[in-house]
C-alpha positions as a Python dict, from the first residue, in 0.01 Angstrom:
ca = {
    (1, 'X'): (0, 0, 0),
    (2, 'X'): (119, -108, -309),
    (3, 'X'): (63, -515, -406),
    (4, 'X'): (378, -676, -573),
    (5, 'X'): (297, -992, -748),
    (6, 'X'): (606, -1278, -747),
    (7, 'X'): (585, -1536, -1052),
    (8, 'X'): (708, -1853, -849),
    (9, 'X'): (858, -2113, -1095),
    (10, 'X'): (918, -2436, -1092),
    (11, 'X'): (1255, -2587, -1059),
    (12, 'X'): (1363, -2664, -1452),
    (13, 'X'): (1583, -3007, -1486),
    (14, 'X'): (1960, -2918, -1609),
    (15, 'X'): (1990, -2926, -1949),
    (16, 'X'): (2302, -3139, -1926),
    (17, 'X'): (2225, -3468, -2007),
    (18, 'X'): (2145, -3731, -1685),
    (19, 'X'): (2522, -3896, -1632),
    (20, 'X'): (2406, -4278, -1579),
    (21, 'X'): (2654, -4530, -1468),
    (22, 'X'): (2705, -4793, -1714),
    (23, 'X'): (2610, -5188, -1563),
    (24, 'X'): (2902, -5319, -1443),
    (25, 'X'): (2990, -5642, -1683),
    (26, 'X'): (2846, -6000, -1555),
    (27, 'X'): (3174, -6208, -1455),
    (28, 'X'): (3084, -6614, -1430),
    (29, 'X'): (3254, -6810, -1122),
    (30, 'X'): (3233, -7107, -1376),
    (31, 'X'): (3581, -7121, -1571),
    (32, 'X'): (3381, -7329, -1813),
    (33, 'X'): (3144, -7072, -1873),
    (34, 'X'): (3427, -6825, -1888),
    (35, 'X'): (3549, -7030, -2115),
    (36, 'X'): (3260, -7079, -2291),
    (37, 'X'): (3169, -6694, -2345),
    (38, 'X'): (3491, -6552, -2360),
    (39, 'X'): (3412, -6344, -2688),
    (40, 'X'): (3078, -6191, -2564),
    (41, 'X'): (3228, -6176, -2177),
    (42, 'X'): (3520, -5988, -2326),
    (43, 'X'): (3336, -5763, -2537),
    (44, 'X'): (3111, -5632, -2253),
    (45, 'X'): (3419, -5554, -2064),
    (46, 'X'): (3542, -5367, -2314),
    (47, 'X'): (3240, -5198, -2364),
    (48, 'X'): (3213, -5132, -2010),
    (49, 'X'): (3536, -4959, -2002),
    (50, 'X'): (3460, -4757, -2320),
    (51, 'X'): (3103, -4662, -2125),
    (52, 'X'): (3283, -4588, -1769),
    (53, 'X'): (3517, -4343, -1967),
    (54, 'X'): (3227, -4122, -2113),
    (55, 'X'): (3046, -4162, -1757),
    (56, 'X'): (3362, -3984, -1594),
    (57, 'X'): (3347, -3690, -1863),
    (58, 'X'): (3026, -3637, -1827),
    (59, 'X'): (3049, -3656, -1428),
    (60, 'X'): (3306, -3415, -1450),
    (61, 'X'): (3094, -3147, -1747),
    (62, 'X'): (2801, -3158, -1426),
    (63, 'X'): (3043, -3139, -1174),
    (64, 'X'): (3179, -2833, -1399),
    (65, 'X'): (2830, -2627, -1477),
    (66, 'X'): (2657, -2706, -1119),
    (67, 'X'): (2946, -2512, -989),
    (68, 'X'): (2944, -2225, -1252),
    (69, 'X'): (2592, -2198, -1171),
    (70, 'X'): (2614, -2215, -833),
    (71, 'X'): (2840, -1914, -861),
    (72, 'X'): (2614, -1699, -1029),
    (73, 'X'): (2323, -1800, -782),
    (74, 'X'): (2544, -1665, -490),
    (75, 'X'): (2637, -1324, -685),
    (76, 'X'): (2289, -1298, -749),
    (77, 'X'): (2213, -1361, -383),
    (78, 'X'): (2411, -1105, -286),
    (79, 'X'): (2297, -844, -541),
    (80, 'X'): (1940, -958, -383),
    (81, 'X'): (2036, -914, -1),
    (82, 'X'): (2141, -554, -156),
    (83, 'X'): (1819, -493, -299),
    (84, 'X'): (1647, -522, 21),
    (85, 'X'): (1894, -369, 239),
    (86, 'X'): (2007, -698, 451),
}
């Protein structure tokens, strides 16, 4: 009987980068506040925006290569369930 040795590996993170959602902006309930911060409250806004744009993208270049991937893992499950006749 022959032996057959199988190199198990682990599970390698994606090289895409992580998509992380950006912190949504604080908003005071106090007018004067609002008010008082306007120029820093409206910056993080638009920051925010600027930050939820490039979190979409990126969503959507993972959403993109998990499936591509997950492609090739099925053609080469099949070429596998070949190999061993199931």
């Amino acid at each position: 009987m022959q032996a057959v040795a199988f190199l198990m590996l682990a599970p390698v993170a994606s090289q895409a980068e992580s998509c992380l959602a950006p912190v949504r902006p604080f908003m005071p309930s106090d007018s004067q506040a609002a008010t008082d911060y306007a120029d820093m409250i409206r910056r993080d806004f638009e920051v925010y925006i600027a930050d939820i744009q490039d979190y979409f993208r990126c969503l959507e270049q993972e959403r993109a290569r998990a499936f591509e991937e997950a492609r090739e893992v099925s053609q080469d499950y099949g070429r596998f369930l070949e190999l061993v006749g199931d």
